[in-house]
Structure formats: structure tokens, C-alpha cells
gemmi code that builds the backbone of each chain (N, CA, C; Angstrom):
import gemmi

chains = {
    "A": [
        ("UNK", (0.822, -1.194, 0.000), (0.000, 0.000, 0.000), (0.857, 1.245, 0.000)),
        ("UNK", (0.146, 2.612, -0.153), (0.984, 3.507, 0.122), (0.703, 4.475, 1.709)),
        ("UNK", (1.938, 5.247, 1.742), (1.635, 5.614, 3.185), (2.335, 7.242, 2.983)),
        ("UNK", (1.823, 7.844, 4.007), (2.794, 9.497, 3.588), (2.680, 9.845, 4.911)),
        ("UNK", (3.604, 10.437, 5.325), (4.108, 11.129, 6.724), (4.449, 12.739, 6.239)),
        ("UNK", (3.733, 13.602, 7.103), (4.008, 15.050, 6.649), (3.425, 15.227, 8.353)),
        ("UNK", (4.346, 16.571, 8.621), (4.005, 17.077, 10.131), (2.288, 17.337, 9.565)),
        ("UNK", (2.143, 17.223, 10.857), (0.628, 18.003, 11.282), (-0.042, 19.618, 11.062)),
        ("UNK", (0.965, 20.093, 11.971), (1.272, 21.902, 11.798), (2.186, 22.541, 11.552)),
        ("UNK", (2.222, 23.815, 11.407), (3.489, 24.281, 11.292), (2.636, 26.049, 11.409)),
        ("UNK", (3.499, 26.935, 12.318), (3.504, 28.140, 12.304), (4.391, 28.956, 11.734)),
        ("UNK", (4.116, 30.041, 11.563), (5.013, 30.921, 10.397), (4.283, 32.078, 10.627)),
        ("UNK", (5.715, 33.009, 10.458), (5.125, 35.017, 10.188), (4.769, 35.118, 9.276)),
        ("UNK", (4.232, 36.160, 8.426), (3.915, 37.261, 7.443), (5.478, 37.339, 6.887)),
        ("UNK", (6.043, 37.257, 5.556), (6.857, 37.475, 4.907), (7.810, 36.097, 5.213)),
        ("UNK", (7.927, 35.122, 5.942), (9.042, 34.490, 6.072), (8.601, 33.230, 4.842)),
        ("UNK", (9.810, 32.084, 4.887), (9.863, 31.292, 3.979), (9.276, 29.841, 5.253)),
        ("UNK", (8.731, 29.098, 4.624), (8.348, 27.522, 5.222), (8.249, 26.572, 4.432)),
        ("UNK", (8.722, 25.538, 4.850), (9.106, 24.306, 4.065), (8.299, 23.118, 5.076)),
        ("UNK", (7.439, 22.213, 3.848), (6.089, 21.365, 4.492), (7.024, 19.887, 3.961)),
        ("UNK", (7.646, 19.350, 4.736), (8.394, 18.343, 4.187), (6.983, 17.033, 3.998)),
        ("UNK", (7.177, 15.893, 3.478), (6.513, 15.219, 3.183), (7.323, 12.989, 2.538)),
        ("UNK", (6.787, 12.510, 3.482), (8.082, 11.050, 3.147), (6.845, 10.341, 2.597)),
        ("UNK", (7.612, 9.236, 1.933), (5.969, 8.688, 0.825), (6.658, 7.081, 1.017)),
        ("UNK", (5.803, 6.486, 1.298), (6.171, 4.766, 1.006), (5.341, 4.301, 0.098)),
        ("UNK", (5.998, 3.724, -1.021), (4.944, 3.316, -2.521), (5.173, 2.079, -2.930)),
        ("UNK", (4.670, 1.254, -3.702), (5.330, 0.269, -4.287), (5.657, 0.466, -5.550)),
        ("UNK", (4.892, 1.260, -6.176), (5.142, 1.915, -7.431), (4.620, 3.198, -7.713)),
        ("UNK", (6.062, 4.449, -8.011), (5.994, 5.623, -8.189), (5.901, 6.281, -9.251)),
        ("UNK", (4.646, 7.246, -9.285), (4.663, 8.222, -10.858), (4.880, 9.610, -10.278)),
        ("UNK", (5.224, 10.184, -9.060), (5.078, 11.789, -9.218), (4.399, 11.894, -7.578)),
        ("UNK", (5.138, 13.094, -7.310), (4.123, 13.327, -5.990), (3.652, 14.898, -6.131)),
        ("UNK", (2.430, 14.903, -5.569), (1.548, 16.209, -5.687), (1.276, 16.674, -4.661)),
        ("UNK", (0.985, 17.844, -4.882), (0.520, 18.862, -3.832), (-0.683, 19.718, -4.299)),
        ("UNK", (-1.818, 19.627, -2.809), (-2.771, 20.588, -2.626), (-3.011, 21.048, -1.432)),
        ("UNK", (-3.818, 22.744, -1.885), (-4.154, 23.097, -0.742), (-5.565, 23.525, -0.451)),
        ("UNK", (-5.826, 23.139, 0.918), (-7.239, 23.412, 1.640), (-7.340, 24.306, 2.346)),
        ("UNK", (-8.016, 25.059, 1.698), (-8.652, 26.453, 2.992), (-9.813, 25.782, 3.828)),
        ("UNK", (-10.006, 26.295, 4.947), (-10.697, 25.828, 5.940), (-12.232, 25.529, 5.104)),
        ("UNK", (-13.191, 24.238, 5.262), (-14.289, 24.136, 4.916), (-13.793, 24.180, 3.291)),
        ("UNK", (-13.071, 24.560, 2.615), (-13.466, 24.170, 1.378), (-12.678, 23.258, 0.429)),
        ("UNK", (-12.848, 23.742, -0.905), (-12.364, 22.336, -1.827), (-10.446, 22.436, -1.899)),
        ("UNK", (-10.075, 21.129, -2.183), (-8.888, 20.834, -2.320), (-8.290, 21.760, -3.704)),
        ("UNK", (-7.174, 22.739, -3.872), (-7.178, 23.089, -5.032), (-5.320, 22.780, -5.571)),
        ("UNK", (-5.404, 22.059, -6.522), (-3.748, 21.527, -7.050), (-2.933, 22.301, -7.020)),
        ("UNK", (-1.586, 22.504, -6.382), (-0.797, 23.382, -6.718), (0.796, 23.129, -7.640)),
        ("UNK", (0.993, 21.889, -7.018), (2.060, 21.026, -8.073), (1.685, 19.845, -8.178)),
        ("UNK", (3.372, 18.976, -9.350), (2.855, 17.895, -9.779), (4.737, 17.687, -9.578)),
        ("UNK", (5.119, 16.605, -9.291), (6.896, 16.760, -9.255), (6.758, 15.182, -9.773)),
        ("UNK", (7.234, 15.045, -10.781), (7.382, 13.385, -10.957), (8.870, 12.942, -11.443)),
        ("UNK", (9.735, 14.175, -11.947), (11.412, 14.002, -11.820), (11.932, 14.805, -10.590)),
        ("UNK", (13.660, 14.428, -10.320), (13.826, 14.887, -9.187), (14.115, 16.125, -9.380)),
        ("UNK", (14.171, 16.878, -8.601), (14.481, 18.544, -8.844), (13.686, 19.430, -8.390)),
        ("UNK", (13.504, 20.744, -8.589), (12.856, 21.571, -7.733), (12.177, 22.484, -8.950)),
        ("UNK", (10.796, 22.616, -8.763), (9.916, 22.952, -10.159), (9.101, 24.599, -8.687)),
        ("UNK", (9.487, 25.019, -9.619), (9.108, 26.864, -8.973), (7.628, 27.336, -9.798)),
        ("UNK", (7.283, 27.550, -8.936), (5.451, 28.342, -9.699), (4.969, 29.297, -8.656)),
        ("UNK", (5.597, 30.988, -9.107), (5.577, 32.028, -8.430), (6.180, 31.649, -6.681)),
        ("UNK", (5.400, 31.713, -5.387), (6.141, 32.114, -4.655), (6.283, 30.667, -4.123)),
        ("UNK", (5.672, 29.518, -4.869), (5.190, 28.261, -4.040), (6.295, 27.481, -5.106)),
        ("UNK", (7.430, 26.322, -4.481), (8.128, 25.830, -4.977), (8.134, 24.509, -4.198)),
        ("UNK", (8.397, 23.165, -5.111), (7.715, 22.017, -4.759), (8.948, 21.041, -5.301)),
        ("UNK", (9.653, 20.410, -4.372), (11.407, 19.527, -4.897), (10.747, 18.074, -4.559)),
        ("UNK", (11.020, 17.359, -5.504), (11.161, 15.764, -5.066), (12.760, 14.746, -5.122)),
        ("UNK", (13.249, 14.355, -4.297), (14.160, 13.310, -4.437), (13.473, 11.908, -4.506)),
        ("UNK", (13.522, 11.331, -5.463), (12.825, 9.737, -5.706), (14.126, 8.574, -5.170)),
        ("UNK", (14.804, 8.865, -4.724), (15.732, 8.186, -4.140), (15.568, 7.753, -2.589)),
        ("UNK", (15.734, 9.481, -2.384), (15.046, 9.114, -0.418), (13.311, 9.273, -0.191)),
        ("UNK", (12.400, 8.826, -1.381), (11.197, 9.276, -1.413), (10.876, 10.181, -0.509)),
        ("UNK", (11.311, 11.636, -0.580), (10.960, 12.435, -0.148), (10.907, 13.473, -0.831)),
        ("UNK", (9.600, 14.489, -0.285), (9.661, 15.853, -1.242), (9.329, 16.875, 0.102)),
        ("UNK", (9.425, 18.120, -0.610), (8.962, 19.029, 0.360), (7.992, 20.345, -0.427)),
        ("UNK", (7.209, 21.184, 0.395), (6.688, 22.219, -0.315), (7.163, 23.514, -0.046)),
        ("UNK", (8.091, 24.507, -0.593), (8.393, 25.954, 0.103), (7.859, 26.634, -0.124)),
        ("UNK", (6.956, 27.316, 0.695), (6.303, 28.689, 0.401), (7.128, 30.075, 0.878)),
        ("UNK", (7.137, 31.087, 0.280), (8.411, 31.564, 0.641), (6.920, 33.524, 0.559)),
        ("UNK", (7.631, 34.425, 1.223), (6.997, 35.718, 1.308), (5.454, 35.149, 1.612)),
        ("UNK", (5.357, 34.806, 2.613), (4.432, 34.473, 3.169), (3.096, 35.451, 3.830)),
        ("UNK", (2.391, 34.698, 3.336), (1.159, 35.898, 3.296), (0.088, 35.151, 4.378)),
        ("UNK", (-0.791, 36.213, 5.121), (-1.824, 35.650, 5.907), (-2.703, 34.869, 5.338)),
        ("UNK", (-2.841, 34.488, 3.823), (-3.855, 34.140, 2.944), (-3.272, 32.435, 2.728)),
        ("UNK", (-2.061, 32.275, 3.252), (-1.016, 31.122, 2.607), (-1.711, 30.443, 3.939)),
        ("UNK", (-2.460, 30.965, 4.907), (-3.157, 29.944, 6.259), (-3.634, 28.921, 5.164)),
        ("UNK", (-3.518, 27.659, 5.767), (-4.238, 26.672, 4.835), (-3.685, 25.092, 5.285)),
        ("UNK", (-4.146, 24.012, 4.617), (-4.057, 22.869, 5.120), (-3.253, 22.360, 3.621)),
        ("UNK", (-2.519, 21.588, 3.700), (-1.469, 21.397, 2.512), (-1.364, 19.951, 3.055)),
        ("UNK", (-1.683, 19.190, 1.607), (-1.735, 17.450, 1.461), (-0.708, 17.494, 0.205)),
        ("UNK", (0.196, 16.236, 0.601), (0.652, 15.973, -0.054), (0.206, 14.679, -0.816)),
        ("UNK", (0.446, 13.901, -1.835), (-0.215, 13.023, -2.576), (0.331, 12.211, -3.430)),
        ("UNK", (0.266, 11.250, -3.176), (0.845, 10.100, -4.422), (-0.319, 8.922, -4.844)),
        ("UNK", (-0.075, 8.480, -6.112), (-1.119, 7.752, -6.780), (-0.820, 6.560, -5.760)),
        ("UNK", (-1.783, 5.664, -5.830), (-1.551, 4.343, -5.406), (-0.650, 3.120, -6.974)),
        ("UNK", (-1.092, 1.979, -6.393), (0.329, 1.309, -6.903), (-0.030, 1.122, -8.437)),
        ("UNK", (-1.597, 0.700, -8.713), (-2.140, 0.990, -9.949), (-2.085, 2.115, -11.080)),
        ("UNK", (-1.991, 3.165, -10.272), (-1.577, 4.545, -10.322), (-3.245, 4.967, -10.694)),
        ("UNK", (-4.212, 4.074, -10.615), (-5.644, 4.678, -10.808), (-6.575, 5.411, -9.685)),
        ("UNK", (-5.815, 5.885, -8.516), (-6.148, 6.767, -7.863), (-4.783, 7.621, -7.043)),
        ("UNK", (-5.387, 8.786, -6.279), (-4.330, 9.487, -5.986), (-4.854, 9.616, -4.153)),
        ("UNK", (-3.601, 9.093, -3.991), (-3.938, 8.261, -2.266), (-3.272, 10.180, -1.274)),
        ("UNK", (-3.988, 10.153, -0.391), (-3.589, 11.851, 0.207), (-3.027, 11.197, 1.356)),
        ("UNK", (-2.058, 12.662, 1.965), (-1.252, 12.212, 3.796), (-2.526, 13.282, 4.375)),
        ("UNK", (-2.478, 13.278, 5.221), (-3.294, 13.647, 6.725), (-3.625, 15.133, 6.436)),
        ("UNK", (-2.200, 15.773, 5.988), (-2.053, 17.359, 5.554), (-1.307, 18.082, 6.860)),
        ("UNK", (-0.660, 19.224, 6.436), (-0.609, 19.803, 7.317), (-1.070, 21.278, 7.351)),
        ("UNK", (-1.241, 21.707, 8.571), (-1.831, 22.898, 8.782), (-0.764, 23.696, 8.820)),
        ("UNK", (-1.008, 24.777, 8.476), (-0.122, 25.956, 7.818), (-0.707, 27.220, 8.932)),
        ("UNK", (-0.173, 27.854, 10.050), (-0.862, 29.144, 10.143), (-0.039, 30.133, 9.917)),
        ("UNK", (-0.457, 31.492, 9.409), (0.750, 32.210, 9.262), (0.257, 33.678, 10.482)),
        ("UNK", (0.958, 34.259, 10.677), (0.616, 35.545, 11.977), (1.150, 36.393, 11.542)),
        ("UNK", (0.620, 37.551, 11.659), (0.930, 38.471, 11.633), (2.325, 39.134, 12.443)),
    ],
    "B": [
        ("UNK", (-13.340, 28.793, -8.980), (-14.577, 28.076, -9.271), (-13.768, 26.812, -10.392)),
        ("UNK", (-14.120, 25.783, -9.546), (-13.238, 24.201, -10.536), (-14.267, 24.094, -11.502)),
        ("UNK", (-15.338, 24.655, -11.439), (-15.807, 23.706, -12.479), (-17.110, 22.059, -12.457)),
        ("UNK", (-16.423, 21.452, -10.948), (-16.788, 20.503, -10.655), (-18.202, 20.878, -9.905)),
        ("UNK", (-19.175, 20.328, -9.883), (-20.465, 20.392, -9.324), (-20.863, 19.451, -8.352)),
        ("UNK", (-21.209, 19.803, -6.904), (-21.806, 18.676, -6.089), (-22.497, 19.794, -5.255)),
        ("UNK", (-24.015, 18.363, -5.388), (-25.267, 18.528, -4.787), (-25.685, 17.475, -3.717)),
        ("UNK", (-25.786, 17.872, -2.517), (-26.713, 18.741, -2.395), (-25.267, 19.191, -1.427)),
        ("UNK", (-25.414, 20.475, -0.837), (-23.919, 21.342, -0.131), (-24.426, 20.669, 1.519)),
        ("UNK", (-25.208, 20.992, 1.662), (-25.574, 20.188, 2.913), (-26.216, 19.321, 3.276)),
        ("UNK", (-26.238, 18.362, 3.997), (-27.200, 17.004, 4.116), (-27.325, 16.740, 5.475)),
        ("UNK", (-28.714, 16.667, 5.998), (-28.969, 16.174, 7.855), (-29.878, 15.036, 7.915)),
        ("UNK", (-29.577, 14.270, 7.933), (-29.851, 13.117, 8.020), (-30.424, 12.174, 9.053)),
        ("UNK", (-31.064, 10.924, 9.505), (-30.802, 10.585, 10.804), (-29.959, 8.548, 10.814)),
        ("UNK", (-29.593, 8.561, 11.861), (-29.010, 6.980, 11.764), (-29.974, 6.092, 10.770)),
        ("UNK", (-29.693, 5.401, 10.002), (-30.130, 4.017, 9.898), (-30.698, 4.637, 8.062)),
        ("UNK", (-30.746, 5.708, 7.862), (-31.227, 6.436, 6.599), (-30.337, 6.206, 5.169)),
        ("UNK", (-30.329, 6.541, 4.455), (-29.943, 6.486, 3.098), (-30.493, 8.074, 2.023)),
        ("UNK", (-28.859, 8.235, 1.788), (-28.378, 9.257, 1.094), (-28.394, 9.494, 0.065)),
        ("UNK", (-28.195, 10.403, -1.024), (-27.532, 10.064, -2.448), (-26.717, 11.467, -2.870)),
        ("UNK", (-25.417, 11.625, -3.068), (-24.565, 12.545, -3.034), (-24.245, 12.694, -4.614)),
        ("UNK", (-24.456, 13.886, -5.061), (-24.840, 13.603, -6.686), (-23.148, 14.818, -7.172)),
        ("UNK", (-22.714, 14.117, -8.218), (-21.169, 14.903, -8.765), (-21.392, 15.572, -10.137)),
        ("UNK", (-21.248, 16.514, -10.668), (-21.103, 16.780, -12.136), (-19.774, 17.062, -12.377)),
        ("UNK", (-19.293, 16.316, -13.456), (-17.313, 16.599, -13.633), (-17.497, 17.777, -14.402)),
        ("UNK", (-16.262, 18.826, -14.629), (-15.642, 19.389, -15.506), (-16.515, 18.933, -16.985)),
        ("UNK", (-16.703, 19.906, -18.222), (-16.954, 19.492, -19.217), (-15.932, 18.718, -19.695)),
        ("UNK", (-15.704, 17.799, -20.207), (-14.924, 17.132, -20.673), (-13.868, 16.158, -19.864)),
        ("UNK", (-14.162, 16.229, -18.798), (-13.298, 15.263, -17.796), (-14.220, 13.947, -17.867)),
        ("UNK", (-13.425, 12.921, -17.962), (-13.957, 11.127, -18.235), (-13.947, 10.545, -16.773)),
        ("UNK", (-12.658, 10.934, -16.021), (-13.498, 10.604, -14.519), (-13.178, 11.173, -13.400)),
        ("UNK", (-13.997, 10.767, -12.458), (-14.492, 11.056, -11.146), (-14.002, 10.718, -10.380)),
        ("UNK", (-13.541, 10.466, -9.195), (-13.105, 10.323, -7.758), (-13.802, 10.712, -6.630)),
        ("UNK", (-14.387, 9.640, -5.584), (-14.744, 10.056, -4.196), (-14.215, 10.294, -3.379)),
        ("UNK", (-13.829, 11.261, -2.610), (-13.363, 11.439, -1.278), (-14.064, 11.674, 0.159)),
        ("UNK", (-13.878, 11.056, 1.280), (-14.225, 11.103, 2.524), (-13.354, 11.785, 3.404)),
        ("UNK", (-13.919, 13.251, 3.572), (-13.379, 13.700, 4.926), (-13.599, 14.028, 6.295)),
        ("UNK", (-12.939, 13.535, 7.293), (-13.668, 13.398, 8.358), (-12.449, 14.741, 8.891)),
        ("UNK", (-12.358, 14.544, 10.539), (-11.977, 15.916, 10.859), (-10.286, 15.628, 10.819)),
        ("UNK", (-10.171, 14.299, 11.596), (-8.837, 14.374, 11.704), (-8.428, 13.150, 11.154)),
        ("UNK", (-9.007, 12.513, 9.616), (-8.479, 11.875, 9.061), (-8.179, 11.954, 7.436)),
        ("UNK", (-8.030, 13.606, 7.157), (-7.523, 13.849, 5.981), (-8.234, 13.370, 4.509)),
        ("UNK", (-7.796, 13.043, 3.573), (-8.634, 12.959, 2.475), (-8.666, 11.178, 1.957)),
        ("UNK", (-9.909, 10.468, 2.285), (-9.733, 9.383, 1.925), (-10.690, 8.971, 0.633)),
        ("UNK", (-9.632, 8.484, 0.042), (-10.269, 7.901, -1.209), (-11.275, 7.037, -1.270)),
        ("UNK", (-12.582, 6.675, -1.565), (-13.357, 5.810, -1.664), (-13.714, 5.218, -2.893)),
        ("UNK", (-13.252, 6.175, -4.394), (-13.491, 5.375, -5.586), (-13.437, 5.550, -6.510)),
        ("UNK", (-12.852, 5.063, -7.938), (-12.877, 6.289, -8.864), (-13.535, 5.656, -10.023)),
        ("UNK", (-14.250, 6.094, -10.820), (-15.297, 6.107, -12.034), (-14.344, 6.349, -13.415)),
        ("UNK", (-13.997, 6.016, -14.504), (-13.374, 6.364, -15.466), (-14.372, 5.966, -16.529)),
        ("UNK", (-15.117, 7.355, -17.332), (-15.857, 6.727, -18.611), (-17.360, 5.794, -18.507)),
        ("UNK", (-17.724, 5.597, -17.171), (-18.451, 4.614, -16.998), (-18.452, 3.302, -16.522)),
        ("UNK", (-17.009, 3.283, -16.360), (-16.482, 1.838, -15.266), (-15.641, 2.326, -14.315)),
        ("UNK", (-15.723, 1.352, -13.181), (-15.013, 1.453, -11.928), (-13.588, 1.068, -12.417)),
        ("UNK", (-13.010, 1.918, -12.167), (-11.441, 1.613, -12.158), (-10.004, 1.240, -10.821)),
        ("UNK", (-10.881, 2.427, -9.823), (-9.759, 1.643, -8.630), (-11.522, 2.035, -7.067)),
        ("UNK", (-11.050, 1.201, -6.271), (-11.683, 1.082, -5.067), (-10.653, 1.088, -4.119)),
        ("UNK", (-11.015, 2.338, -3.082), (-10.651, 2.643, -2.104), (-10.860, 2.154, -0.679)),
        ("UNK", (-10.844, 2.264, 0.448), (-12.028, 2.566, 1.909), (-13.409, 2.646, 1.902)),
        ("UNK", (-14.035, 1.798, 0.917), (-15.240, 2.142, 0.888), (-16.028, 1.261, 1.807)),
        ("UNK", (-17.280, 1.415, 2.388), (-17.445, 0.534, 3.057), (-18.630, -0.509, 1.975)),
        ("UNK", (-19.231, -1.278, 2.467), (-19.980, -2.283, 1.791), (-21.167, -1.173, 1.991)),
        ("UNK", (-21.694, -0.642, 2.479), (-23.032, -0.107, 2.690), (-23.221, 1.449, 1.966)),
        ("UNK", (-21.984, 1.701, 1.200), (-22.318, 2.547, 0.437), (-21.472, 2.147, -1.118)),
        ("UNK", (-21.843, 3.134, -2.091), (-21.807, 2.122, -3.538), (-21.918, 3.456, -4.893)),
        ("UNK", (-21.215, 3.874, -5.666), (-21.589, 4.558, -6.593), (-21.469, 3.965, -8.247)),
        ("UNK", (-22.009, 5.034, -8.904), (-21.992, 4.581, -9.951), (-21.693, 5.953, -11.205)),
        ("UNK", (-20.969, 5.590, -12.055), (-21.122, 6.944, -13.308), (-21.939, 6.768, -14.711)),
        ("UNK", (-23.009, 7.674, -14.644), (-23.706, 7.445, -15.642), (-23.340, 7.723, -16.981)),
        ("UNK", (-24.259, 7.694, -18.545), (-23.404, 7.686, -19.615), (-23.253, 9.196, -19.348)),
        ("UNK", (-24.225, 10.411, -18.969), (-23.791, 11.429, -19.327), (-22.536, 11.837, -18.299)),
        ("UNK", (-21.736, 11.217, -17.552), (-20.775, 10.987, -16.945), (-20.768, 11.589, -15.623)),
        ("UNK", (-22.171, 12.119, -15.265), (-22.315, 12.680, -13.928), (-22.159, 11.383, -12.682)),
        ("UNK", (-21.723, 11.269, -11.381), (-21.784, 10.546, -10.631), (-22.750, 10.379, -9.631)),
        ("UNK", (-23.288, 9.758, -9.172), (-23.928, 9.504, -7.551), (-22.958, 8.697, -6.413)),
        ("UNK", (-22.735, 8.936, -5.416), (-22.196, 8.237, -4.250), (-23.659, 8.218, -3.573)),
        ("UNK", (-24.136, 6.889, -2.938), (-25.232, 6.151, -2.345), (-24.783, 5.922, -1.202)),
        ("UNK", (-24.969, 6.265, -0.224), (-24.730, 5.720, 1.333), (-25.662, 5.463, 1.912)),
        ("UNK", (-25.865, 4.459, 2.720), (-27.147, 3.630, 2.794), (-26.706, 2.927, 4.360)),
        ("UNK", (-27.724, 2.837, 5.282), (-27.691, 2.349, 6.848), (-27.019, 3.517, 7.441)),
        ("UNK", (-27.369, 4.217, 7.462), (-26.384, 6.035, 7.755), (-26.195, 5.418, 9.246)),
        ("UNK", (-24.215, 5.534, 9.789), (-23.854, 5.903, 11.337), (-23.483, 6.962, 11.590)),
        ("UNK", (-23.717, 7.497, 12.846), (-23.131, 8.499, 13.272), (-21.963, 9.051, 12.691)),
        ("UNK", (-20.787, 7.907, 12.840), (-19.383, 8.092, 12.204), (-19.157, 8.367, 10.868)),
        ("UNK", (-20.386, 8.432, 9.977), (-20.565, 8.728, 9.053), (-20.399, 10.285, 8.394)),
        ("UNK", (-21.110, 11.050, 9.271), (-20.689, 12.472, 9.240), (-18.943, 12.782, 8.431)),
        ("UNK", (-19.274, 14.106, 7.736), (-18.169, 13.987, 7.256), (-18.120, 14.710, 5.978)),
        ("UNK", (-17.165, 15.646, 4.999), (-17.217, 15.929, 4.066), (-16.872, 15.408, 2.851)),
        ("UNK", (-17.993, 14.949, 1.999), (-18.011, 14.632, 0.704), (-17.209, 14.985, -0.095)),
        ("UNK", (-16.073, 14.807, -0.876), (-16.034, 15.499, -1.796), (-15.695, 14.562, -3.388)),
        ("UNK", (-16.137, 15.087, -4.305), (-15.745, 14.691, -5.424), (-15.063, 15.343, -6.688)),
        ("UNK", (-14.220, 14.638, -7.118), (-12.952, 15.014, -8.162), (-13.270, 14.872, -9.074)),
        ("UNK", (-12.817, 15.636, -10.869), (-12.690, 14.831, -12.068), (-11.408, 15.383, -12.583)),
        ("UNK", (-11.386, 14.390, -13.204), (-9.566, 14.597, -14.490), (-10.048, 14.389, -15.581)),
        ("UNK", (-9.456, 14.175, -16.534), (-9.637, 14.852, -18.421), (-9.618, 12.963, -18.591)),
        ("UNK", (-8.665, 12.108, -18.198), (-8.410, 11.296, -18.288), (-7.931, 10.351, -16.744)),
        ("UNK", (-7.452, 8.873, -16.863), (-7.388, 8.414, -15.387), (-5.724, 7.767, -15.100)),
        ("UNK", (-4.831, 8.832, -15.663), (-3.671, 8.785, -15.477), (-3.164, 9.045, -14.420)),
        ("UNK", (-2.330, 8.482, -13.922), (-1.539, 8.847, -11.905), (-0.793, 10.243, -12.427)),
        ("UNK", (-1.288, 11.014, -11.135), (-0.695, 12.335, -10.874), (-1.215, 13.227, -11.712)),
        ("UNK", (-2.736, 13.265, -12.649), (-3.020, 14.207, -13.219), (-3.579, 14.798, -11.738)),
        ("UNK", (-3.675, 15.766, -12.596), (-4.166, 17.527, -11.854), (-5.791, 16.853, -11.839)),
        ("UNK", (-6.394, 16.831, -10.336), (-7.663, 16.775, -9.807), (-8.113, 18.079, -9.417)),
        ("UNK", (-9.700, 18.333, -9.977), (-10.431, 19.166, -9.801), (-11.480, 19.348, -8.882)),
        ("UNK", (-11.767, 19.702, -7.853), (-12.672, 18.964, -6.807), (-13.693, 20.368, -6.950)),
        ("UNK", (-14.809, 19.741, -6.196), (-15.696, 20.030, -6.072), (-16.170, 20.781, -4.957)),
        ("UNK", (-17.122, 21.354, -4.187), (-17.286, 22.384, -3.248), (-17.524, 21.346, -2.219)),
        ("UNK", (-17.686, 20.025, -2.556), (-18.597, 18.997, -1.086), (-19.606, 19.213, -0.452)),
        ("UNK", (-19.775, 17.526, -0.330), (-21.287, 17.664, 0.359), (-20.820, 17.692, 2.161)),
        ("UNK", (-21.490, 18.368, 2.798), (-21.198, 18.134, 4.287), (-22.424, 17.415, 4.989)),
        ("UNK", (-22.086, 15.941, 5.199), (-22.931, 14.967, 6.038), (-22.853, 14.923, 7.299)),
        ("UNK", (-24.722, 15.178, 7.923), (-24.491, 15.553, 9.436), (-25.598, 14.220, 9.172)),
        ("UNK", (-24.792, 13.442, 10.369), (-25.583, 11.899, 10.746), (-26.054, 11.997, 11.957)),
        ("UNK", (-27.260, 12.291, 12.315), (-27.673, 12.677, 13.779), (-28.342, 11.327, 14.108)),
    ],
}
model = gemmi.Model(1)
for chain_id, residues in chains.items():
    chain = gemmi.Chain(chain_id)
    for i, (resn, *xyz) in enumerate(residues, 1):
        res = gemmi.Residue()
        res.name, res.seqid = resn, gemmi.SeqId(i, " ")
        for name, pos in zip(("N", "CA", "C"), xyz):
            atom = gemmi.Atom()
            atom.name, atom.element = name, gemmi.Element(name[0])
            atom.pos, atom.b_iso = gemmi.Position(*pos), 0.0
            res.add_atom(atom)
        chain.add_residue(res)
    model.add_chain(chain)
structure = gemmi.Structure()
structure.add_model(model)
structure.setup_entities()
């Protein structure tokens, strides 16, 4: 089966950088993804990393190593709006669904 | 706004009852995905629809059951409603049922099992 470990929470100021690490156990790997949840509502995609390296999309940047199956998410100039719940995601072994971790909560303060 | 459509936004229910949680995909997305969220157990997969056939099964339990019709809209059926049931609905579509496409979700249904 697959399994994903990502902290729970994480706090953060207004302007600083945070990194949502994320470990994945698979039997067979296509890519790991990222979304985020604002409180009460829908899940919305923000990356897709399926080689290793670090893929940048404005202030939100998303690295996978497929070696130590691990990735992480950096959000960097951090805004009160970046509050949110962040799942990380990998398909299952079929690759015909996309299996989620727990998420973690993001708050940011002023 | 995804695009994705689910009816009904809220649902109150009582034990032992039966549901029907209705999805409209994206124009042009072939399939669907169920998700179950409860408070502190994150996003669980229960099933995914591709085109009109079941393609992968999740956590689903035996007492609930969906299906995708030809015009490719979905229903999720939950049926003997428990308490533990409560929980937010939500449903996905993709263009196609390739691992790691970009999922589009839907606003969810929120199930109160009294």
C-alpha cells in the first residue's frame, strides 16, 4: 500500500519562507503532488513533481528526491492568505487513484 | 470556481437512513473520484469512475456504492447512515485516469448523521 508522513502543523510570520516536508512509502511511483485546503473548502492543485528537482510556480516551490522518497513544499513571502491545510499526494500502486497524507496545517501571523 | 459540481452542499440526516450525493465533472473530464473527509483523518479515497467503469476502489465501506452514468455525472449512495458517518463529501474529475493528473474537486457535500 501507500503511506505518507508530513508534520501536522506548522507556524510561520507574514513574509518568512516555510518548508512542508513530506516522506511517501509506494510500491510503485509516478510523481508526488501537492494541494491546498482552505478551511471548509475544496482541495485546489498546486504542483505535480514526478522528476527529481525543484519545479518553482511564483512564490510556491515544490522539490522531489525519488531516491530518499521524499519531497517538500516551500512557500516563501508568506502571506496571511497562505493559512491553509497542505496534502501531499501520491497515486496508489495501480496509479488509478491518488492516495492523500493527513495534511498539514499551515498558520501564518501576523 | 473548478468547475466541478456537487449537490446537495448540505445534508442532515438521521441513523439508519440512506443518502444520495450527486457529482457533475468538468466538461470534458472522463473521470471522477470520491473522497471522505472526516476531521482528523484527511482525504480518503473511496473510488474512482473512469468513462463509466469502476477503475480503482478505495475505503469504501460495503453499505455505500456509486456509480457513473453515460452522461458521466456521478452519484455516491450511502445507505444504513452511522453516526461516524458524518463527514465531508467530496468529489474530483480529471480529463483522463492517469496517476498524478491535476484533480479538480468540487465544493462537497457536508454529512451531518444525527
Amino acid at each position: 500500500g501507500q503511506s505518507l508522513e508530513q508534520p501536522s502543523e506548522v507556524t510561520a510570520v507574514e513574509g518568512a519562507i516555510v518548508q512542508i516536508n513530506c516522506t511517501y512509502q509506494t510500491s510503485g511511483f509516478y510523481g508526488l503532488s501537492w494541494y491546498q485546503q482552505h478551511d471548509g473548502g475544496a482541495p485546489t492543485f498546486l504542483s505535480y513533481n514526478a522528476l527529481d528537482g525543484l519545479e518553482e510556480t511564483g512564490r510556491f516551490s515544490s522539490f522531489l528526491s525519488r531516491s530518499d522518497s521524499y519531497g517538500y513544499l516551500l512557500l516563501q513571502e508568506l502571506q496571511m492568505k497562505d493559512s491553509a491545510s497542505y496534502f501531499c499526494a501520491v497515486p496508489n500502486q495501480a496509479g488509478t487513484a491518488l492516495i492523500f497524507g493527513k495534511g498539514t496545517t499551515l498558520s501564518v501571523s501576523s | 470556481d473548478s468547475g466541478v459540481t456537487q449537490t446537495p452542499k448540505h445534508l442532515i440526516t438521521a441513523t439508519g437512513q440512506r443518502v444520495t450525493l450527486r457529482c457533475s465533472p468538468r466538461s470534458g473530464d472522463l473521470s471522477v473520484y470520491w473522497y471522505q473527509q472526516s476531521l482528523d483523518q484527511g482525504l480518503q479515497f473511496l473510488i474512482h469512475y473512469y468513462n463509466g467503469e469502476e477503475r480503482a476502489k478505495g475505503n469504501i465501506l460495503e453499505r455505500f456504492s456509486a456509480q457513473q452514468f453515460p452522461d458521466l455525472h456521478s452519484e455516491l449512495n450511502l445507505s444504513s447512515l452511522e453516526l461516524g458517518d458524518s463527514a465531508l463529501y467530496f468529489c474530483a474529475s480529471s480529463v483522463t485516469s492517469r496517476a498524478g493528473e491535476k484533480l479538480f474537486f468540487g465544493s462537497g457535500t457536508q454529512l451531518s448523521v444525527l
